[in-house]
N, C-alpha and C positions, 0 to 999 in steps of 0.2 A: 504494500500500500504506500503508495507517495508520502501520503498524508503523514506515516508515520514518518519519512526524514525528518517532514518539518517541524513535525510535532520535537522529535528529538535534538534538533537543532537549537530550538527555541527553551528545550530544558535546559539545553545545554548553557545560552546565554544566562538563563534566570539562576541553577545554578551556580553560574560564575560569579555575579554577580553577588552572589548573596553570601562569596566565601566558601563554599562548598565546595570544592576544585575535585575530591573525590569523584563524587559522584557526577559532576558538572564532564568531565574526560569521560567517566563510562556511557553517558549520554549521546558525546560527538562519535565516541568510539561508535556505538550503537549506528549512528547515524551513518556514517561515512562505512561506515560495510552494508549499510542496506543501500545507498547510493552506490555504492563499487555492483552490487548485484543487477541495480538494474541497465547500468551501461553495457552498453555491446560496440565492441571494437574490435576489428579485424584487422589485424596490423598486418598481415601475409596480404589481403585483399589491396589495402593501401598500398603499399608498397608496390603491389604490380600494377595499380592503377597508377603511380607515376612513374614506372617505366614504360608504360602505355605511351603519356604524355611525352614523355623526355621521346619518343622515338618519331611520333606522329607531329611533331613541332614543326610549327613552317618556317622557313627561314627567313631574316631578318635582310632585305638587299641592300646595299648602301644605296645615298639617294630619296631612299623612299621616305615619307615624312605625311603629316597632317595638312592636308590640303585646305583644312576651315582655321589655321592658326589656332588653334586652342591644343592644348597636348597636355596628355594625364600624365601624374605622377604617381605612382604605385607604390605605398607605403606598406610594408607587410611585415607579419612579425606573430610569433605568439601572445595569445593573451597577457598584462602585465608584462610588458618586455617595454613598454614606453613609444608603442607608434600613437598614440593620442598626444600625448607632450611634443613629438616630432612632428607632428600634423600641425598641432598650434604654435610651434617654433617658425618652422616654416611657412605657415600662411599670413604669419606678420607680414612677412614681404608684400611690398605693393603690387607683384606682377601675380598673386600665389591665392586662391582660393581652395578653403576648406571644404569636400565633398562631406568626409564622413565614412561611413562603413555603407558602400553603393552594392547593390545587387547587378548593376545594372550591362556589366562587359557578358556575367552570366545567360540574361538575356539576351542580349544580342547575338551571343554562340545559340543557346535556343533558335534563334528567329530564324538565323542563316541555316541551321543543322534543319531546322523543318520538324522538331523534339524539342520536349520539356527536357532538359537534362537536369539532372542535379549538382548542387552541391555540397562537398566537392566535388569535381566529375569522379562518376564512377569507371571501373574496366568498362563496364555496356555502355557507357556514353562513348568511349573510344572508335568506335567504328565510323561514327558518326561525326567526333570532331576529326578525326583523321580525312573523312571522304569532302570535308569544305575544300571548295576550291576556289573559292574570293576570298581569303582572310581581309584584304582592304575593305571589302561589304561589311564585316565585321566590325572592321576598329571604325567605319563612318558611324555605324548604326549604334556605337559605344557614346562617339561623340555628340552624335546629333540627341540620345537620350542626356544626358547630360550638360548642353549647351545652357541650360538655365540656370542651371546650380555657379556658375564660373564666373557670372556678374560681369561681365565684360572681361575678367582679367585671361591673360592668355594662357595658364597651369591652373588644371585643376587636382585636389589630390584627393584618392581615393584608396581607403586606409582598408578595407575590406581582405581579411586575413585569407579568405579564399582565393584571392588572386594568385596567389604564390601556383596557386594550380593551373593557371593558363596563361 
């Protein structure tokens, strides 16, 4: 039952709180093994889903560049590693607008693949990001959903921890 993490989380603060540090630890303990139980992760799966990617990557030509002057900047990072602080470091600049955590490069690989994919792409999204054959229909379709968030400036940043996947 869900309910019971939070339940146990929330003894856990009142607990703490009140000096009890005993039983306030057998609480979180409690909690954090009923959360360990209900995640499901497949690190074998993961992993061959970015050697999928790393294989099916399109390549980068020199030259090529954003044809509407506006160009993303791809912040990525694990949670608590500080791309939020580097997001707001960075968009102080005057040319640098703050996206946020964007959904939105994902949908455009959706729109062009002609498939809802997920994220992160899965192995079965592979076939799929592999058979595009305009990646430039892609990064327009990135830009053109995005062109509002950027206020005129010409970098927009887009801090969205799933990126690192495409």
């Amino acid at each position: 039952d869900p309910g019971q993490v939070f339940l146990d989380y929330a003894l856990f603060k009142e607990l703490d709180d009140a000096g009890d540090t005993g039983n306030a630890w057998l609480a979180l303990e409690r909690a954090m093994k009923l959360k360990r139980q209900g995640l499901r992760y497949d690190a074998a799966g993961q992993a061959a889903s970015i050697e999928a990617l790393m294989e099916s990557a399109a390549p980068v030509r020199d030259g090529e560049g954003c044809s509407s002057g506006h160009y993303p900047l791809f912040v990525v990072g694990l949670p608590r590693t500080g791309t939020t602080l580097l997001e707001r470091i960075l968009s102080k600049h005057e040319e640098i607008a703050a996206g946020g955590e964007l959904g939105d490069f994902t949908h455009a690989l959706s729109w062009e693949a002609n498939r809802f994919l997920s994220t992160p792409l899965g192995v079965e999204d592979q076939p799929h990001v592999a058979g595009l054959r305009d990646w430039n229909a892609v990064g327009e379709r990135y830009l053109v959903r995005t062109q509002h968030l950027r206020a005129g400036k010409p970098f927009l940043i887009d801090k969205n921890p799933s990126n690192i996947f495409h």
